[in-house]
C-alpha positions as CSV (number, residue, x, y, z in Angstrom):
1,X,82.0,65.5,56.9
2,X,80.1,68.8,57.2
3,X,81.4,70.7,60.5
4,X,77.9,71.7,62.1
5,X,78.2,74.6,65.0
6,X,77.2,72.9,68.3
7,X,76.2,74.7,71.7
8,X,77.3,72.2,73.7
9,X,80.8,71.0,74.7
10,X,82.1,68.0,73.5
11,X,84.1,65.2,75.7
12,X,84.2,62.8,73.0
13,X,82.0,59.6,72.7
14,X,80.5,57.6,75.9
15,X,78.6,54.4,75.7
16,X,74.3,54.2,76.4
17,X,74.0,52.4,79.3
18,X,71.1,50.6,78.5
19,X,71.8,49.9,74.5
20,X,75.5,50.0,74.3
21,X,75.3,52.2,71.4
22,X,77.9,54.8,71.0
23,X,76.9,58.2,71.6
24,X,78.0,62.0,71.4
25,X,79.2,62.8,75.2
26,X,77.7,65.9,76.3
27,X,76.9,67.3,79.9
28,X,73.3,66.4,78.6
29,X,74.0,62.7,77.6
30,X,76.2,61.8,81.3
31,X,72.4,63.4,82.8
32,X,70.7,61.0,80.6
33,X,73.0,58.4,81.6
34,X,73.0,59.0,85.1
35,X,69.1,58.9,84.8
36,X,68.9,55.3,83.0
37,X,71.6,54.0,85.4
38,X,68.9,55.8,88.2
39,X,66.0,53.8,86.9
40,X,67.9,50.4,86.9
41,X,70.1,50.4,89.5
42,X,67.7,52.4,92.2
43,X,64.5,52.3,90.9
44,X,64.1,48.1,89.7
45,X,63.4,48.6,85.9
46,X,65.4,46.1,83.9
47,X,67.2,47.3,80.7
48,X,65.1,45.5,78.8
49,X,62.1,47.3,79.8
50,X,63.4,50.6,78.3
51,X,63.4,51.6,74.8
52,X,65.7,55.0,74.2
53,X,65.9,57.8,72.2
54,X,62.8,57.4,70.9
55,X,61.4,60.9,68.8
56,X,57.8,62.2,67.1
57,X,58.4,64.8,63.9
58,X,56.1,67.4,63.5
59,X,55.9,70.1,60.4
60,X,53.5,72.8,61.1
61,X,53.9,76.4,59.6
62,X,57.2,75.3,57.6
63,X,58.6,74.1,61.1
64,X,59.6,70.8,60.8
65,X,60.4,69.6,64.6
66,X,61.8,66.2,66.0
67,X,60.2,65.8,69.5
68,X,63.1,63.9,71.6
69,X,61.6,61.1,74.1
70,X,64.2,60.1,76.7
71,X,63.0,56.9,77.6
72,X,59.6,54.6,77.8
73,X,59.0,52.1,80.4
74,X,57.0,49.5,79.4
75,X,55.4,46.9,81.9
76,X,53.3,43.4,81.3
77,X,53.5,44.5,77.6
78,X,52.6,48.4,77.5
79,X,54.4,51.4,77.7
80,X,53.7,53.1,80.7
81,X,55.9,55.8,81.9
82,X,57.5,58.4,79.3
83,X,60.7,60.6,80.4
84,X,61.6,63.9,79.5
85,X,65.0,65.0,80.2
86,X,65.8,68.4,79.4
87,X,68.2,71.3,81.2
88,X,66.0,74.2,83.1
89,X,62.9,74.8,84.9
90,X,60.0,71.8,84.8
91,X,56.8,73.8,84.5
92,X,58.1,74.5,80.9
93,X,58.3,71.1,79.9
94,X,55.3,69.5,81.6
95,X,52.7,69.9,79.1
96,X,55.0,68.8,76.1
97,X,55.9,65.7,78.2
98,X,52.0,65.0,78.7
99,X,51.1,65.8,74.9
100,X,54.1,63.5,73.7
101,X,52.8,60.9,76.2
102,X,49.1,61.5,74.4
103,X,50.6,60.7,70.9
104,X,53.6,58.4,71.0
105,X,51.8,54.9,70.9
106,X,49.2,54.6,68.5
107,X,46.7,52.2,70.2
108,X,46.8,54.1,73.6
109,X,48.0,56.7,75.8
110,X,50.9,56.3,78.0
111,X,49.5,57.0,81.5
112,X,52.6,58.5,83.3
113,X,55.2,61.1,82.4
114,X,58.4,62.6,84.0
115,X,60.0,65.7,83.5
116,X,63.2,66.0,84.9
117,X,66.3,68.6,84.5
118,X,68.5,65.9,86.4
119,X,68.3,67.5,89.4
120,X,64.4,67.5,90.0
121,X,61.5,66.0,88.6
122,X,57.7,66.2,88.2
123,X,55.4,62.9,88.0
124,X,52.3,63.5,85.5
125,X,49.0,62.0,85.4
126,X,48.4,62.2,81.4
127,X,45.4,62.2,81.3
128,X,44.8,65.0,83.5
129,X,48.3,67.3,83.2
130,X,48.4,66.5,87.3
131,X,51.4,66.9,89.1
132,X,51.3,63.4,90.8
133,X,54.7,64.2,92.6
134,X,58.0,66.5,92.9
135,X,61.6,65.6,93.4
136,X,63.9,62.8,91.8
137,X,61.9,60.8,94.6
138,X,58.9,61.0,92.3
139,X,60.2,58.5,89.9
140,X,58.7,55.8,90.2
141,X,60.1,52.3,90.8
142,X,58.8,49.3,88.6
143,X,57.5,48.5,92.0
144,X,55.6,51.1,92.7
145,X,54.3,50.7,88.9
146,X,53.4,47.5,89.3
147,X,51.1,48.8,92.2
148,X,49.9,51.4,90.4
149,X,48.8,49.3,86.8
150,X,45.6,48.1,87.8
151,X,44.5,51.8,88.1
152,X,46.1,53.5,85.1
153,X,44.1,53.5,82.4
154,X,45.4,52.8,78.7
155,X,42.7,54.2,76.5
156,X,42.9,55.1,73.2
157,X,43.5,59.3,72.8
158,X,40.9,60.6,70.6
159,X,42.2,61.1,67.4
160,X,40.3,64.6,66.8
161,X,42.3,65.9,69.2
162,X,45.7,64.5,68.2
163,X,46.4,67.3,66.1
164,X,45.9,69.7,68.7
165,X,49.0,67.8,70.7
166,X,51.3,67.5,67.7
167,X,50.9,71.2,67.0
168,X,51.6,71.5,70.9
169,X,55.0,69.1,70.8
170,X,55.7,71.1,67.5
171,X,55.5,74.9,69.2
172,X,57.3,73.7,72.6
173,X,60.0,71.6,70.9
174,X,61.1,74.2,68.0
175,X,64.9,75.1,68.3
176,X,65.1,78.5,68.1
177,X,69.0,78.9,68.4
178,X,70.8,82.4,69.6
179,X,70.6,84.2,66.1
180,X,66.9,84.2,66.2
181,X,65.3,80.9,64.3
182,X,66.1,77.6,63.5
183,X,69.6,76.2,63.2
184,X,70.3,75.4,59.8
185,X,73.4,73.6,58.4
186,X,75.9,75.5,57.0
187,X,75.2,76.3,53.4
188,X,72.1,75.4,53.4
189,X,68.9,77.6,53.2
190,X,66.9,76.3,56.0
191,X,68.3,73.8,58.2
């Protein structure tokens, strides 16, 4: 097995709460965690109305980039709600978050997007970049979805501007690590 440099510490292996797949344990993945448990246990989703781990690749300008989705709620059939988590300051995720939301599902656009460092949280209208509320409070429950459906719209995203949001998800998701460009494995030209 190839050792590959990590910046993050390593507990050992934890459990997904809502797959039971085994995963790397990380301070990120207990956040992640502690967010799925959040939207079941607080917030009314059932586990079965949340797919995980889901991702979009990009290669643009020799940058090939794998755009990490959190989680998608889906309701009555659709996927509504996309989650970002990621460490640090919201405003620099938001627009990622909407253009993965713009892209994701082929037939439509999900509607609703999160941000959220684990701590805070912004809810976005897609369709307008919106900030439709702040604070973990602004996740919404499957109730307050529910409500919400017969308003949110689930059009198709114009496919002459879906390029313009991949190249967006590509620039904002790039890994630039702390030597100055993209990790690559070890022995390897470009990772």
């Amino acid at each position: 097995m190839t050792d590959i440099p990590v910046h993050h510490l390593i507990y050992g292996q934890c459990l997904d709460y809502i797959t039971g797949q085994q995963l790397v344990d990380t301070d990120d993945e207990r956040r992640r965690q502690e967010l799925a448990r959040l939207m079941v246990e607080e917030k009314g989703w059932p586990k079965e109305d949340i797919e995980m781990r889901l991702t979009i690749e990009t290669l643009f300008n020799r940058h090939f980039v794998t755009s990490k989705i959190t989680m998608v709620l889906g309701m009555a059939g659709r996927q509504c709600l996309l989650i970002r988590y990621a460490p640090g300051s919201l405003v620099t995720r938001e627009r990622s978050a909407v253009a993965a939301a713009r892209v994701l599902h082929a037939d439509y656009q999900i509607p609703l997007a999160v941000v959220t460092n684990g701590c805070d949280a912004e809810l976005l209208d897609t369709y307008s970049g919106a900030v439709l509320g702040r604070g973990m409070a602004a996740l919404p429950s499957r109730e307050e979805v529910a409500r919400m459906m017969a308003g949110l719209r689930f059009a198709p995203y114009d496919p002459q501007k879906r390029q313009r949001e991949l190249r967006i998800l590509n620039a904002f998701d790039v890994e630039i690590c702390c030597a100055g460009g993209p990790c690559a494995l070890p022995n390897v030209k470009e990772g």
